[in-house]
N, C-alpha and C positions, 0 to 999 in steps of 0.2 A: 755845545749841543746837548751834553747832560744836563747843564745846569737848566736849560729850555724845557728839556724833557719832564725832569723832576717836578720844573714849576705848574708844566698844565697837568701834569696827576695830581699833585696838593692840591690845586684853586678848583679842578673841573672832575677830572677822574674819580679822585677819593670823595667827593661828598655824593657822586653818583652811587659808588660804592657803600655808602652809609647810607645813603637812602633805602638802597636796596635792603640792605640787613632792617633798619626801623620798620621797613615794611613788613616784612615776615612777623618781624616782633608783634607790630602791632596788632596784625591782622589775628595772629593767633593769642593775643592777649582777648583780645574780642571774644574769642570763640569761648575761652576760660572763663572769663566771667557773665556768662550768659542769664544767669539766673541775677546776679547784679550788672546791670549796661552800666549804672555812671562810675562804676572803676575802671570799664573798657577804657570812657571817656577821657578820666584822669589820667590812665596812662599814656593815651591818646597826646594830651596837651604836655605831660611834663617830659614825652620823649623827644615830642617838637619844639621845646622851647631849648632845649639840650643840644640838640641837633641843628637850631639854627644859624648856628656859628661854622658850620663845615660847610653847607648850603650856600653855593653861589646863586645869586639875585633871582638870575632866571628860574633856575629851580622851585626857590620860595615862591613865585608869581607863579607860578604853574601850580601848585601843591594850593595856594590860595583859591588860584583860578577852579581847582576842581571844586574846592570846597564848595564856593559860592553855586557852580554849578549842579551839584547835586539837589534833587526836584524833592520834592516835600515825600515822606516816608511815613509810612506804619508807625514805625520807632523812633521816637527822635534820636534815642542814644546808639544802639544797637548797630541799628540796619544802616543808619548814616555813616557811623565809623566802619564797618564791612565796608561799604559803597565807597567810600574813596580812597579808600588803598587798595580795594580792585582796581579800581579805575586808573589812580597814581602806578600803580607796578606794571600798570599794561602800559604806560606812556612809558616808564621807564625801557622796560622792555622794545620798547618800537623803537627808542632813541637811535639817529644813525652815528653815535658817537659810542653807541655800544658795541660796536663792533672793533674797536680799536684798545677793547681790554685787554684778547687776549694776547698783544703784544707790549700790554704793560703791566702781566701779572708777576712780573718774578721783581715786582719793587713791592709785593706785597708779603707778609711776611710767613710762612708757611711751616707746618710742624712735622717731625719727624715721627714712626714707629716704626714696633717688628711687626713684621707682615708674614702672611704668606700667599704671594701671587701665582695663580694657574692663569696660563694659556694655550687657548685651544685655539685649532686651524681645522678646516676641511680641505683633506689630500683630495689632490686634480681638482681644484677648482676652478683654471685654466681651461680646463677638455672639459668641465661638464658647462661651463659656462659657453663654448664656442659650440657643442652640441644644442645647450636650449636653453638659451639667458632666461626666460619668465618661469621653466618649471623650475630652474635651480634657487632665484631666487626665492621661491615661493617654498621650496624645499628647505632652503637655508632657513627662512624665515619660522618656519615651521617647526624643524629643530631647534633653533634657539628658545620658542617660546613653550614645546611641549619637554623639552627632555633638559636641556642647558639649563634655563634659569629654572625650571623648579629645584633641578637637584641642587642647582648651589644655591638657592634660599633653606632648603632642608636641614642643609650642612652648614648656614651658618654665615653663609657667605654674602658678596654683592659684587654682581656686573660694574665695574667704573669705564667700559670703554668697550665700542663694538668698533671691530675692521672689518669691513666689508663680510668675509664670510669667519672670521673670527673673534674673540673675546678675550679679554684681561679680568681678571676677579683676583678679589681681595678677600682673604678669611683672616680669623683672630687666630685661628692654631693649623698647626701642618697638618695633623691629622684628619681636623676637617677638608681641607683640602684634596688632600690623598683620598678619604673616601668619597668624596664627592666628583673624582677624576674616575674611580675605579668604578661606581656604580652608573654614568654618563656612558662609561664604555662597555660595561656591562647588559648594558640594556640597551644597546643597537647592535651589541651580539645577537638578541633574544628576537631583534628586529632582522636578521640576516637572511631571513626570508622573503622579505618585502622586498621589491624590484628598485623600490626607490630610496633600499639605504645609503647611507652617507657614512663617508669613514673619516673618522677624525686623527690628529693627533693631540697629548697634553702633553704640557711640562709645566713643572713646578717649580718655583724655589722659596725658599726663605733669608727675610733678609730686611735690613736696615732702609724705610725707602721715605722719599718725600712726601707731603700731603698737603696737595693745594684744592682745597673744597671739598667735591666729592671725587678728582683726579689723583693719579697717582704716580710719581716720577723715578730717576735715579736709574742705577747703575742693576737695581736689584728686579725692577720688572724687565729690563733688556735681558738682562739672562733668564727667565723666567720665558722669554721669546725664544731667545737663540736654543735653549734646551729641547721646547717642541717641538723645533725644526728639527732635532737628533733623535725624535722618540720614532719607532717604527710604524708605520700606518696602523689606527686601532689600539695603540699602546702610550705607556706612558712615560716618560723621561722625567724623574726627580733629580735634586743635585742631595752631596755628600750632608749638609744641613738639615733637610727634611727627613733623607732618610732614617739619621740619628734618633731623630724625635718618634717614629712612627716605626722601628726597629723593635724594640719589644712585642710591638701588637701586631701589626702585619708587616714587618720587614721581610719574612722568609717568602714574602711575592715577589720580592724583588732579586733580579740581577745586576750583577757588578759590572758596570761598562768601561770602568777605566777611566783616566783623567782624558778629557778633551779641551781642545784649545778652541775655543768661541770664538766666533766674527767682532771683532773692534772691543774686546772685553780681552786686559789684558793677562789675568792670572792664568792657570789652567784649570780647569772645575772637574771635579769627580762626580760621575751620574750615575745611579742607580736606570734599570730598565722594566717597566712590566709588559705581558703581555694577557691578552684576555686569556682563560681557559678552552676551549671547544670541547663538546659533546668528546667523551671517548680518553680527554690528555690526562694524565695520569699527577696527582696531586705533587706540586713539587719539580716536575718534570721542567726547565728552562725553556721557552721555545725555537723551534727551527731558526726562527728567526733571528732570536737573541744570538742562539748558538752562531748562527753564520754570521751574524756580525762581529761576536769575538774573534771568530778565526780571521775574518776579515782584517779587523784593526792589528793583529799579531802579523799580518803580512804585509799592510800599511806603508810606505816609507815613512820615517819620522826623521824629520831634521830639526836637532837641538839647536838652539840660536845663543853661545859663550861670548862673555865679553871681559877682556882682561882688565884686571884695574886700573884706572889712571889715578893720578898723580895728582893732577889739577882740576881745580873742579869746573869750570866750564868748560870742560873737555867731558866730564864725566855727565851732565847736562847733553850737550851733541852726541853723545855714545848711546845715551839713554832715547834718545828721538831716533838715532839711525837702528836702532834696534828691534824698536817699535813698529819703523818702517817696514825693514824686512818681517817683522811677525805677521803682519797685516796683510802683505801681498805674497809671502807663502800660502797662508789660510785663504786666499782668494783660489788658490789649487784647490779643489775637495779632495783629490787624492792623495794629499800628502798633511801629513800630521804634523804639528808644529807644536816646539816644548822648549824650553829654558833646558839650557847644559846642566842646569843642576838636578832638573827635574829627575831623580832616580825613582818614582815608583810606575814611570811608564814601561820599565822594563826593558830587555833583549829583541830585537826583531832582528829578522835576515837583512832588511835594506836599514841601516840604521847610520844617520851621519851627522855629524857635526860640522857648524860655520861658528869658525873661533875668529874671533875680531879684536882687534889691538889698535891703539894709536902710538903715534911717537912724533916727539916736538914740540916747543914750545909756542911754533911761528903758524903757519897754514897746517890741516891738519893734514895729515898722511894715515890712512886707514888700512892695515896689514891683514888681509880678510885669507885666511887657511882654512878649506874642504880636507875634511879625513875620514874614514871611517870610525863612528865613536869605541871602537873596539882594539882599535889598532892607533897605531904610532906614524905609521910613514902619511904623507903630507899627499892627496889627487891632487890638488889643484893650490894655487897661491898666488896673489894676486895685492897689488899696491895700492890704491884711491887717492886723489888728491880733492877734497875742500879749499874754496876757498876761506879767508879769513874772516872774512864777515859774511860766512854760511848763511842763509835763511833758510826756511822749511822748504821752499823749491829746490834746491841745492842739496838739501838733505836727500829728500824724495827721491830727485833724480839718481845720487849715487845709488839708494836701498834700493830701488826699482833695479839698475842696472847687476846690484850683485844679486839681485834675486832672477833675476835671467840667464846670469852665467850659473848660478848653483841650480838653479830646473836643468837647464842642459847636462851640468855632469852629472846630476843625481840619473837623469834618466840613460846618458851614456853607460854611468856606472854599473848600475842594474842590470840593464839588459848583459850587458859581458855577463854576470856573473848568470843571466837569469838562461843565457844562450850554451851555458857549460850544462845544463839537463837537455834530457832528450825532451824532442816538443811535445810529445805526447804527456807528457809530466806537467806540464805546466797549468799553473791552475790560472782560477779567471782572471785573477789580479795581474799574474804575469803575465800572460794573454792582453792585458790593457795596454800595460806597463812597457813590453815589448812595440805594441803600436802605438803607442805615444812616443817612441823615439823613434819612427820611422817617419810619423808625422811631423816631428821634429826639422828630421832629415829630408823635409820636402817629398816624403813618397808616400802619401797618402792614399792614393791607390793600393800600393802594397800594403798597408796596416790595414785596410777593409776587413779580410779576414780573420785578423788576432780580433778585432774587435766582436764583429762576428762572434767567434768563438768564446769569448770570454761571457757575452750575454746568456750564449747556452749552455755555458757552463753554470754561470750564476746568473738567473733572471734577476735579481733584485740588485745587481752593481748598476748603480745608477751612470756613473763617469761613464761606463762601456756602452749603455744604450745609447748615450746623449753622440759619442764621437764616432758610434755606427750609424747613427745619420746622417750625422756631419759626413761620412764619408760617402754615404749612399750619395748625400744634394750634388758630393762635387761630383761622381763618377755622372748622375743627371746630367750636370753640366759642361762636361766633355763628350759626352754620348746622344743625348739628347732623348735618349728610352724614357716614356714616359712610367711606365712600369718600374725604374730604381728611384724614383722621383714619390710615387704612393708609397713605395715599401720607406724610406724616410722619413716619412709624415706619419707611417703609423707606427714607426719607433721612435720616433720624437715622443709621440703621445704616450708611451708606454714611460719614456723616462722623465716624463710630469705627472703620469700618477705614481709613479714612485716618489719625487718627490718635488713639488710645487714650489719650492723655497730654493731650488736649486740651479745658480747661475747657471751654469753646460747647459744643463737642459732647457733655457727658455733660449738660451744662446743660438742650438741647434734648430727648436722650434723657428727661431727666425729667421734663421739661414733658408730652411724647407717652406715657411710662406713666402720668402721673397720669391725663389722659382716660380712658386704656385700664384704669384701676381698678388696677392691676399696681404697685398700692403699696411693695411691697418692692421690687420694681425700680427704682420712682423714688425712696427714699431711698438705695439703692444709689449711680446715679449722683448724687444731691445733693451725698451724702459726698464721692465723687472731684472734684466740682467746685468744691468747699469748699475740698480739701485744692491742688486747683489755682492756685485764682485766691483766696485768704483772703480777700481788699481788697475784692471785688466784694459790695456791699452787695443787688446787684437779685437774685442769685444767693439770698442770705438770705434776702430778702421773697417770692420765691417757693416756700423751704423752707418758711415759716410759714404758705403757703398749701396748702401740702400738710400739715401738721400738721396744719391746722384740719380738711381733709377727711375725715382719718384719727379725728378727735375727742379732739386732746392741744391742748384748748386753751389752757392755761396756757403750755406750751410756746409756741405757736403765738404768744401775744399778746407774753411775752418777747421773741421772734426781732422780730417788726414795730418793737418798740418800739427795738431797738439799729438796729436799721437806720434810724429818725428820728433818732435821737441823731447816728448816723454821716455824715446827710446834711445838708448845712445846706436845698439842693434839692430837695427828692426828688422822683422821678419822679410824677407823678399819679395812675396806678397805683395808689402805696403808699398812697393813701388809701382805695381799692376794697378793698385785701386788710387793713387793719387796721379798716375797716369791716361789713368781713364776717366776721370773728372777733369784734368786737363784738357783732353782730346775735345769732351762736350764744351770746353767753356770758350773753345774755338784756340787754343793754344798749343799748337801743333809743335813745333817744335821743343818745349818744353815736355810734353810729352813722349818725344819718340826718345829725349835723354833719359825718362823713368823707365820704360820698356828696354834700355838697353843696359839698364843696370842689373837685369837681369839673368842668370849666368846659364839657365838649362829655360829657353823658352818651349813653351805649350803652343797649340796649334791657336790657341785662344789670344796667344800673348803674340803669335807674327801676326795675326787674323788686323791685330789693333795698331799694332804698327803698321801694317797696309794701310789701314783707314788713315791716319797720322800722314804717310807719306803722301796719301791722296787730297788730303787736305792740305798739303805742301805744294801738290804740284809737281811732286818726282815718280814720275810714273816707272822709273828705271826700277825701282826700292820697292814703289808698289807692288810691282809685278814680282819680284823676286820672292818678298818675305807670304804674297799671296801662295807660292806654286811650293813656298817649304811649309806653309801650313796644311798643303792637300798632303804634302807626300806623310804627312804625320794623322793626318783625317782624311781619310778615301773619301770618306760622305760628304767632306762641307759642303755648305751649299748655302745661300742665302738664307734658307728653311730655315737650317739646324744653326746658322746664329740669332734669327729670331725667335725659336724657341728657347735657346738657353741665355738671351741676354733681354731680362726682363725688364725693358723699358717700356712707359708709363706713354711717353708720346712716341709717336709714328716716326716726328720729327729729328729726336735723337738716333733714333735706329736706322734712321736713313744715314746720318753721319759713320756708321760704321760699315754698311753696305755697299760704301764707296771702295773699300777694301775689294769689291769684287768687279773686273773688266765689263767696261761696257753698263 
C-alpha cells in the first residue's frame, strides 16, 4: 500500500506540485522583465522544456491545449505569457485531484526554524455565539481585521492559521511577539468602553518548529495553544523561553506562574503571566488576578507521578507508556496539578502526593503502584496490577485509566479528612470544591450543592466550582422538577464558559443543562468540545449516550455505554441507570431491570424505571410495588413531573416509561 502510495505522488502528485511552483516562477519572471518580454519568453521555454520530464501526458496536453487556446494579443510576448499561466494556475487550482494534497504533504520535504508563535482565543465565544451568531461573527471578524492583524504586521509578524474565532502567528523574535500581544491587549483595554468589546486571551512560546509552506507544525505551536488557554482573560501567558529573551526590556511586566503540566505535552513548562494595567493600578503592582491565581495553584492538589527503575528494557519502554497514561488522564482533572516525582521546583502545598510505581518479573508484568503523602513515609493506599505479556496500548490504557481512578478517590478521601479537621468557616474556595467533589464522589450530590455554592462566592473566578454548581443545580431540576433551579444552572454554566471556553467541566455541565432545557443541538455542541478536551473522561461518554438515547439514536447510544464499561474496570453506579435505560427503550426489559438492580441506594427516578421495565414484563406485582416506593420518596410524582424531567425527543419513548404508572 505504500509502495502504491509513493508511486501516484511521483508520476501524478509531484509534477502537479511542480507545476504549481513553475507557475509562480514564471508568472512573476514576466512581471521582472517587462521593459524586455522576450526574456519573459526565454524563461518561459527553458523552464518548460526542464519541467517536461516531471509532467504526466495529460498535464503537457493541457499546458499545450492552453497555449493554442490563447486569442491573438496586444503583445505577442508579454501579455501571451501572463495569459496562460493565468489561465494554466486556475486549471490547476480547480483540479479535483487537488484536494488530495493535503494528505500527502508530509512526503514532501519541509524545513525547520526558531520561531516565536502567539495564539490568541476569544473568551465566551460559546455564550456570545448562542446569544447572536452574525453580530459575533461580524465582531470577530472585525477584530481580526482592525486590531489582530495590523498589530502583528507592525511587529513583524504573520497570521499562518485562523480557528474559527482564533489565530496562530509566527514572528522572527520574541520580543516582537510579546509586544505585539501587549499592545493587541492594550488597546481593547482603551476600547472597554464600547459595548461591543471582546476579551481575549494570548500565549506565547518560543521554540524549534516545522515549516511546510506558509504552515506551521510541531510540538512548539501546541504549546504556544495550551499556554493561552492558561493565560487569564485579557492577559497574557508566556513560557520560561520567551520570557528569558524579553526579561531585560520588559520582563518586570511579568509574573511568575510556576511550572504547569500542559494537555498531551509531556515535560512540565514554566509561564510567565501578564495582565493589562487599568486606570488607577499602581506601576508594578501584580494583578488580583495573577495574585488569586498563585494562591490558588499553592492550594492545588499536585500529584507527582515516580517510577522506580527497571532493570530490563522493555519493561522500562511499558513503564514509560503506563506513565504517560496516568499523566494524561490526571490533567483531564483541572483540579488537580500533575508533575514528575522529580519535579522539585513545584514546591510544598497542603494536598501534596505522590504515585510511586514499580515493576517486578521477568514473566507478565506486575505493577506495585504506592499513594503516600510526598512529605511523609507511611504508605495511604497500595495496590498490585497485573499486565498481560503481550500488553498492547489498550491494555496499557486500561490499567492507567484504572489507577488513576483509584488515586482521584484517595486523593479526594484524603483531603477532605484533613480539609474536615478546620472549622468550616475556614475553608477557602478550593476546599469548599474539594470537600464537594467527594461528596460527589460518594454519590451525594445533592449534599455537595452547597460547598459548591460556596466556593463560587467565595471565589467567582474558580472555574471547576461554577461548572459542578450546575452540575448539581440540573440534577436537583431533575429530581424536583422546579423549573427555577433548572435557569439558575444555565446561567452558571454560562458564567463558567466565560471564565473559560477551553474548559472541559464546563462545556460538560453546559450539556448536562441544555439536554433538560430540550436544546439538543446545543448539547451535542458542547459534548463535542468536551470530548475533544478531556478524550480520557469516560463519565463525559456515558452521559453523551444519555443524551443519544434522548434524542432516539439508540444504537449509537448503547455503543457509547458499552465502551465506557469496557474503559472502566469501576464504574460509576450511575452507568448502570444510563445503560439501563437505553435498554428499557430498545425494548429489553429484562436486561434492564438487571442494570437498575445493580444499583445499591435507588432514587425515586431509578424505581420510577424499574416500574416501566416491570410493565413492559408484564409483572404487574413489581410494577406496583417499585411504583408506590417511588411516591413514598416523591410526594409529587406524577406523570407531569417525569415528563418534565426525562427529556425525550418523541412522545413515543416517554410513553414507554409512563407505563410505570396504573392505569
Amino acid at each position: 500500500m505504500v509502495r502504491r502510495t509513493q508511486t501516484f505522488f511521483d508520476y501524478l502528485i509531484k509534477p502537479l506540485l511542480e507545476a504549481k511552483r513553475l507557475a509562480r516562477e514564471i508568472y512573476h519572471a514576466a512581471h521582472s522583465f517587462q521593459s524586455q518580454p522576450e526574456i519573459a519568453v526565454g524563461v518561459w521555454n527553458a523552464l518548460r522544456r526542464g519541467a517536461s520530464q516531471l509532467f504526466a501526458k495529460v498535464w503537457i496536453a493541457e499546458i499545450e491545449s492552453t497555449f493554442s487556446d490563447v486569442s491573438q494579443v496586444d503583445h505577442p510576448a508579454l501579455r501571451k505569457t501572463e495569459k496562460l499561466f493565468c489561465v494554466s494556475l486556475a486549471k490547476l487550482r480547480g483540479c479535483d485531484l487537488w484536494e488530495l494534497l493535503g494528505g500527502l504533504m508530509a512526503s514532501v520535504p519541509v524545513k525547520r526554524r526558531l520561531a516565536a508563535i502567539m495564539a490568541t482565543d476569544v473568551v465566551g465565544y460559546s455564550r456570545l455565539m448562542e446569544s447572536d451568531e452574525e453580530a459575533t461573527l461580524a465582531l470577530i471578524k472585525a477584530l481580526q481585521a482592525d486590531v489582530i492583524a495590523p498589530n502583528i504586521e507592525r511587529n513583524g509578524g504573520r497570521i499562518f492559521k485562523l480557528i474559527g474565532d482564533g489565530t496562530l502567528s509566527v514572528f522572527d523574535s520574541a520580543t516582537g511577539a510579546v509586544e505585539c500581544a501587549m499592545a493587541i491587549q492594550g488597546e481593547l483595554v482603551r476600547r472597554e468602553s464600547e459595548s461591543a468589546r471582546m476579551v481575549l486571551r494570548i500565549g506565547i512560546n518560543l521554540a524549534d518548529v516545522l515549516v511546510d509552506g506558509t504552515d506551521m507544525f510541531g510540538d512548539g505551536v501546541n504549546v504556544a495553544s495550551r499556554v493561552e488557554a492558561g493565560a487569564v482573560p485579557g492577559g497574557i501567558c508566556i513560557t520560561d523561553g520567551v520570557y528569558h529573551q524579553i526579561a531585560a526590556r520588559i520582563g518586570g511586566e511579568f509574573v511568575e506562574g510556576g511550572e504547569k503540566r500542559l494537555k498531551n505535552i509531556e515535560r512540565p513548562v514554566r509561564v510567565w503571566n501578564w495582565q493589562p494595567r487599568h486606570a488607577g493600578t499602581v506601576k508594578g503592582e501584580p494583578s488580583r488576578i495573577a495574585e488569586a491565581a498563585a494562591s490558588l495553584d499553592q492550594e492545588k492538589v499536585l500529584v507527582r507521578v515516580g517510577l522506580a527503575p527497571s532493570a530490563l528494557p522493555h519493561q522500562q519502554d511499558v513503564m514509560g507508556l503506563i506513565t504517560s497514561g496516568l499523566e494524561q488522564f490526571l490533567s483531564d482533572r483541572n483540579w488537580i496539578d500533575v508533575a514528575s516525582a522529580s519535579t522539585a521546583e513545584m514546591g510544598s502545598r497542603s494536598h501534596d502526593y505522590t504515585v510511586s510505581i514499580g515493576v517486578h518479573g521477568a514473566g507478565p508484568f506486575r505493577l506495585n503502584v504506592r499513594f503516600l503523602r510526598t512529605s511523609a513515609t507511611s504508605i495511604l493506599w497500595s495496590r498490585a496490577f497485573d499486565l498481560p505479556a503481550d500488553c498492547d496500548i489498550d491494555a496499557i490504557e486500561s490499567v492507567a485509566a484504572e489507577i488513576v481512578s483509584l488515586v482521584v478517590d484517595k486523593v479526594l478521601s484524603t483531603a477532605s479528612k484533613t480539609i474536615a479537621k478546620k472549622p468550616e468557616a475556614s475553608w477557602s474556595a478550593y476546599e469548599n470544591f474539594l470537600y464537594g467533589r467527594m461528596l460527589d464522589a460518594k454519590h451525594l450530590l445533592p449534599d455537595a450543592e452547597r460547598f459548591f455554592q460556596k466556593a463560587t462566592e467565595l471565589d467567582p473566578a474558580l472555574i471547576d466550582a461554577h461548572a459542578t454548581y450546575a452540575i448539581a443545580l440540573a440534577f436537583r431540576f431533575s429530581m424536583e422538577g422546579v423549573i427555577e433551579r433548572l435557569h439558575r444552572a444555565e446561567e452558571i454554566s454560562r458564567i463558567a464558559l466565560r471564565l473559560d471556553n477551553n474548559h472541559a467541566f464546563s462545556h460538560y455541565a453546559a450539556a448536562l443543562v441544555q439536554v433538560s432545557m430540550r436544546n439538543y443541538d446545543g448539547a451535542e455542541s458542547h459534548y463535542v468540545k468536551a470530548r475533544d478536551l478531556a478524550p480520557s473522561d469516560v463519565e463525559i461518554r456515558a452521559d453523551h449516550a444519555e443524551l443519544l438515547h434522548y434524542i432516539g439514536d439508540l444504537e449509537k447510544a448503547a455503543a457509547e455505554i458499552e465502551e465506557c464499561f469496557r474503559k472502566t474496570k469501576y464504574p460509576p453506579v450511575w452507568f448502570w441507570t444510563v445503560r439501563g435505560i437505553i435498554r428499557l427503550q430498545q425494548g429489553r426489559p429484562d436486561a434492564a431491570v438487571e442494570d437498575f438492580e445493580n444499583i445499591p441506594s435507588k432514587s425515586w427516578r431509578t424505581l420510577i424505571l424499574l416500574a416501566a421495565a416491570h410493565a413492559q414484563r408484564g409483572d404487574e406485582v413489581r410494577r406496583r410495588y417499585n411504583e408506590v416506593e417511588a411516591r413514598s420518596l416523591q410526594p409529587r410524582l406524577s406523570p407531569e413531573l417525569v415528563q418534565r424531567t426525562f427529556p425525550y425527543r418523541d412522545d413515543g419513548a416517554l410513553a414507554k416509561l409512563l407505563a410505570a404508572f396504573e392505569g
